[in-house]
C-alpha positions in Angstrom: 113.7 91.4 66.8 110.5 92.0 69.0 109.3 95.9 68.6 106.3 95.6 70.9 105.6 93.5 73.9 102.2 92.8 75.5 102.6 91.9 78.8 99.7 90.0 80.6 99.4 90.1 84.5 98.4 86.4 84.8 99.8 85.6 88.7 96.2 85.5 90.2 94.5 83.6 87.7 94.4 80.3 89.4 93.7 81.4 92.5 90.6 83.3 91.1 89.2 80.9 89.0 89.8 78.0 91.5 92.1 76.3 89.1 92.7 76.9 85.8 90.8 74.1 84.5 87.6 76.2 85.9 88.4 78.7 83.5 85.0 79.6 81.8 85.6 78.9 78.1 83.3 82.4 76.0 84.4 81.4 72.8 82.8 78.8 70.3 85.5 76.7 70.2 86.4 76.9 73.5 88.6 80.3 73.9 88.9 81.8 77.1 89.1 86.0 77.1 93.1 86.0 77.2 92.8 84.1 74.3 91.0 87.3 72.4 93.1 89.7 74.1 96.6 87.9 72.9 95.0 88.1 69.2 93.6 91.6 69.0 97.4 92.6 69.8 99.0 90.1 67.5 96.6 92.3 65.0 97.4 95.6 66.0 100.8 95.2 65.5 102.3 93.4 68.9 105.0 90.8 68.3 105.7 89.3 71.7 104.0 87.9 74.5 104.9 87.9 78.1 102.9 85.9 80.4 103.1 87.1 84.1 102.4 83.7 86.0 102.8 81.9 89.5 105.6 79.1 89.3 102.9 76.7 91.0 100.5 77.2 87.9 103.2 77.2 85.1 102.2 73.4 83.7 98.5 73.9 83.8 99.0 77.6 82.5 101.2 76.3 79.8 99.1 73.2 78.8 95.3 75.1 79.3 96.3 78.8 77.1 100.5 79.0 76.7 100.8 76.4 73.5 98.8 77.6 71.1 100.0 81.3 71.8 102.9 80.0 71.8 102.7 78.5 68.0 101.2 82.0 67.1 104.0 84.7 68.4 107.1 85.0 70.1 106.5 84.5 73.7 108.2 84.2 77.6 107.2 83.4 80.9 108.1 85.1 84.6 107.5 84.0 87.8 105.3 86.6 90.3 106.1 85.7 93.9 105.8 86.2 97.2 109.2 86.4 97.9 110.6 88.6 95.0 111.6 91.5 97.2 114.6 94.4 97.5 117.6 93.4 99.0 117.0 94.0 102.9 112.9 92.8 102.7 111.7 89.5 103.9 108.4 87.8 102.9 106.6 88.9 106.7 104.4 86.7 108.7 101.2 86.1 107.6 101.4 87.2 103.6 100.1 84.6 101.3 99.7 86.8 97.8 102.3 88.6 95.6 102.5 92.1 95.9 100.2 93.7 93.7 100.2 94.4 89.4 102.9 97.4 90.1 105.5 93.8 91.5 103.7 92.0 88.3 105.5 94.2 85.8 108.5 94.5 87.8 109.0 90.9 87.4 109.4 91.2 83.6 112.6 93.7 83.7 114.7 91.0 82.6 112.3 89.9 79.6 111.6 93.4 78.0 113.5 95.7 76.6 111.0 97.7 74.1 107.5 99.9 74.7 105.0 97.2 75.8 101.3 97.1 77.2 100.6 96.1 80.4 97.1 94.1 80.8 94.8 92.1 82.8 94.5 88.7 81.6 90.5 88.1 82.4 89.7 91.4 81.0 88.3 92.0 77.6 89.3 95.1 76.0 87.9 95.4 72.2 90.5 95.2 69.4 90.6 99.4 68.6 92.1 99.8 72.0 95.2 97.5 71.3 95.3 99.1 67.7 95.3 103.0 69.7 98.0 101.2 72.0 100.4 99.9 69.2 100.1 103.3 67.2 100.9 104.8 70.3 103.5 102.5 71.6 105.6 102.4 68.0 106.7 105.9 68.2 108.3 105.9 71.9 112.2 104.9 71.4 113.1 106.1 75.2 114.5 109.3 74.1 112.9 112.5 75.1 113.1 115.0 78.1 111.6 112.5 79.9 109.6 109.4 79.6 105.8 109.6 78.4 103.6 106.8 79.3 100.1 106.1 77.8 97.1 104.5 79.1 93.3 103.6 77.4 90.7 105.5 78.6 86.7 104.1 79.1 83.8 105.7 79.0 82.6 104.8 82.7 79.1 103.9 81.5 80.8 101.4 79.9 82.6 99.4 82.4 79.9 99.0 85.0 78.1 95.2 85.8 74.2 95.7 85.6 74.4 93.2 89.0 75.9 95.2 91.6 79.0 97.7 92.7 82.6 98.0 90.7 85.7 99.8 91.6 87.0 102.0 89.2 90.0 104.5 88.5 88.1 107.7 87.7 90.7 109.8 86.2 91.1 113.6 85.7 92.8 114.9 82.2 94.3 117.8 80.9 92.4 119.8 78.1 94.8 118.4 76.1 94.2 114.9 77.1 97.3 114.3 79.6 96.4 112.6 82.6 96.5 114.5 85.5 95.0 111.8 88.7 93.3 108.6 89.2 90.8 108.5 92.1 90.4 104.9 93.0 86.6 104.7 93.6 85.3 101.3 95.5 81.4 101.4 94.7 80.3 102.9 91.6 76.7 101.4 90.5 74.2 102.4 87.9 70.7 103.6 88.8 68.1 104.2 86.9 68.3 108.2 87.0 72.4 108.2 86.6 76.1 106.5 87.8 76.7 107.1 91.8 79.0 106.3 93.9 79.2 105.8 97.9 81.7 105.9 100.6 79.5 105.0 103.0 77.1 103.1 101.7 74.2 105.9 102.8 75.5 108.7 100.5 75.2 108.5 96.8 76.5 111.1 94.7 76.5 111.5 91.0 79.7 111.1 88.3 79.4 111.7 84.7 78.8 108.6 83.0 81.7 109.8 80.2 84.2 110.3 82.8 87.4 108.6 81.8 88.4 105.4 83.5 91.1 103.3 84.0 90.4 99.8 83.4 94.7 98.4 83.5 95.5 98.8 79.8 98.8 100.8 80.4 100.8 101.3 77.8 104.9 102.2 78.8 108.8 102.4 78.1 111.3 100.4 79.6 112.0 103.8 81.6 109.1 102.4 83.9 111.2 99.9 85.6 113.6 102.0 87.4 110.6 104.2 88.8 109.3 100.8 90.1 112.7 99.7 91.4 113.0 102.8 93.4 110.1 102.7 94.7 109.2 99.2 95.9 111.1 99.5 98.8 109.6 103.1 99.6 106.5 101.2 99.7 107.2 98.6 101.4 108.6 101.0 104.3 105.2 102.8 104.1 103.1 100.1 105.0 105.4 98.1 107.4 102.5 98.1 110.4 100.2 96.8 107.7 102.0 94.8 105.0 99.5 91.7 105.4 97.5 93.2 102.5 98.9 96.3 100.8 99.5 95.8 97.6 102.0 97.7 94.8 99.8 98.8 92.0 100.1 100.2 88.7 97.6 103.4 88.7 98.9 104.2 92.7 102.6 104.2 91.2 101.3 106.0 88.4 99.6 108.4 89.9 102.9 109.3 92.5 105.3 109.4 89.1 102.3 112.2 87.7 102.2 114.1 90.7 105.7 114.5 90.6 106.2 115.0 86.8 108.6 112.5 86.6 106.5 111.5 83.5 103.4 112.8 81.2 101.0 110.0 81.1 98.5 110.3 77.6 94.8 108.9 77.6 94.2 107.4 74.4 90.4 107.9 74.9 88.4 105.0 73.4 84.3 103.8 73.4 84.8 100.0 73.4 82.7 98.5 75.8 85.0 96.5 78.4 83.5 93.1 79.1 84.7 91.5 82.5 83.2 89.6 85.2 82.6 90.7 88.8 79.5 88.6 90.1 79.0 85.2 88.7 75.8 86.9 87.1 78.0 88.6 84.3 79.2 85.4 83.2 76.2 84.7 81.0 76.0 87.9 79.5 80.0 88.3 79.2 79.8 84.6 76.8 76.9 86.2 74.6 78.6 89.3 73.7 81.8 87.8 72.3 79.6 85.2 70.5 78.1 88.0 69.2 81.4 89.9 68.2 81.4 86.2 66.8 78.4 85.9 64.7 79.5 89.5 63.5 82.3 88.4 62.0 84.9 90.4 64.2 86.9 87.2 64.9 86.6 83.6 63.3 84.6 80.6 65.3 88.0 79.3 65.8 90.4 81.6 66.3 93.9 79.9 66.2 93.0 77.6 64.0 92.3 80.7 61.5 95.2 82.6 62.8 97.5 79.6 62.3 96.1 79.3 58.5 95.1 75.0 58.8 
């Protein structure tokens, strides 16, 4: 029986890749990032897999990165769509995309039932992060006053692109290292006198480079799920006169269920240096540091053949 789940928000994969078969292999023998992500937490102790896909891209997904995970651990698929609403909600005019990461881990309430980790799938984390995670995750049983979430925390400095702006949740902690707010920042850069941000593109102003942010690495209970199911609809309701784009997201919802103390969120505080690609520029320098981790010997030249023992 499964103790730990990873799930892995997958639904927008295609659509930014153009297709998964333009999925930028970074490995030596042709991995793609979810493929390290799937076994740094098959090493830190994570026994199931739960891929968060579009029905449209289930063959490809399946065919391009599901089998061999799939001859490695335990694993399920759900369906992210448009059309997976509360009772009462229609799909309005006009919306083409699911409804954001917050919908994404809706979608698994059927499929898990123990703590699990909630990630990006074109994201690399760094395999002490899933290890923080699964020491985390393996003593929450549900029980409690209340539920107590837990989420990795990155060094800003590094999580930036050196080729232009990033977002970034910025977060605010407790002295005692319990979050207490995300700010959702949309153009953080690095200059060569510090980290700014902008607002307005004319005013820069500084943050501290060891600020803790939020990269989606979100570790929960099955507790989540009802907080989610209660407040889809609220959302929805929110934005009704501009439901084209909003979307449901993770650190929003998770910053309302803070606010409210309906939970105590925990940052696991890490300095693994997040690798992801923003502008195509990263690419280059995204495949020469896992070769490197590579060359290193932090994970074998090919990596299920190793972790399948052929």
């Amino acid at each position: 029986m499964a103790t730990l789940t990873l799930v892995v928000m997958a639904a927008g994969i295609g659509s930014r890749y153009g297709g998964l078969k333009q999925i930028d292999p970074v490995g030596p023998s042709g991995e793609v990032v979810l493929d390290y992500s799937v076994y740094d937490a098959l090493r830190a102790g994570f026994d199931r897999i739960v891929f968060v896909i579009r029905r449209d891209i289930e063959e490809a997904f399946r065919e391009r990165i599901g089998r061999r995970i799939e001859a490695a651990a335990e694993t399920a698929y759900v369906f992210q769509s448009l059309d997976l609403l509360p009772p009462g909600f229609s799909v309005p005019e006009g919306r083409k995309k699911p409804w954001g990461t917050a919908q994404a881990v809706l979608a698994c309430r059927g499929e898990v039932s123990t703590p699990f980790l909630a990630i990006n799938a074109d994201d690399y984390y760094g395999r002490t992060a899933y290890k923080a995670m699964a020491a985390y995750l393996a003593g929450k049983t549900g029980g409690g006053a209340g539920p107590e979430f837990a989420m990795v925390g990155y060094r800003l400095e590094n999580t930036l692109s050196e080729h232009g702006t990033v977002a970034r949740g910025v977060c605010t902690a407790t002295a005692d290292g319990f979050l207490v707010g995300i700010r959702e920042l949309l153009k953080i850069r690095r200059f060569p006198d510090g980290i700014m941000h902008t607002e307005n593109d004319v005013d820069w102003l500084p943050l501290a480079p060891d600020s803790w942010t939020s990269m989606n690495f979100w570790g929960f209970t099955p507790a989540l799920f009802g907080e989610l199911e209660r407040r889809f609809p609220a959302f929805l309701r929110a934005r009704e006169g501009r439901i084209d784009k909003a979307e449901f997201l993770i650190p929003e919802v998770v910053g309302e269920i803070v606010r409210e103390k309906k939970a105590r969120v925990r940052i696991l505080p890490t300095l693994e240096r997040w690798f992801g690609v923003t502008y195509p520029e990263d690419r280059p320098a995204f495949r020469r540091s896992v070769l490197a981790l590579v060359e290193a010997g932090a994970y074998p030249r090919d990596l299920w053949k190793a972790a399948s023992g052929s």
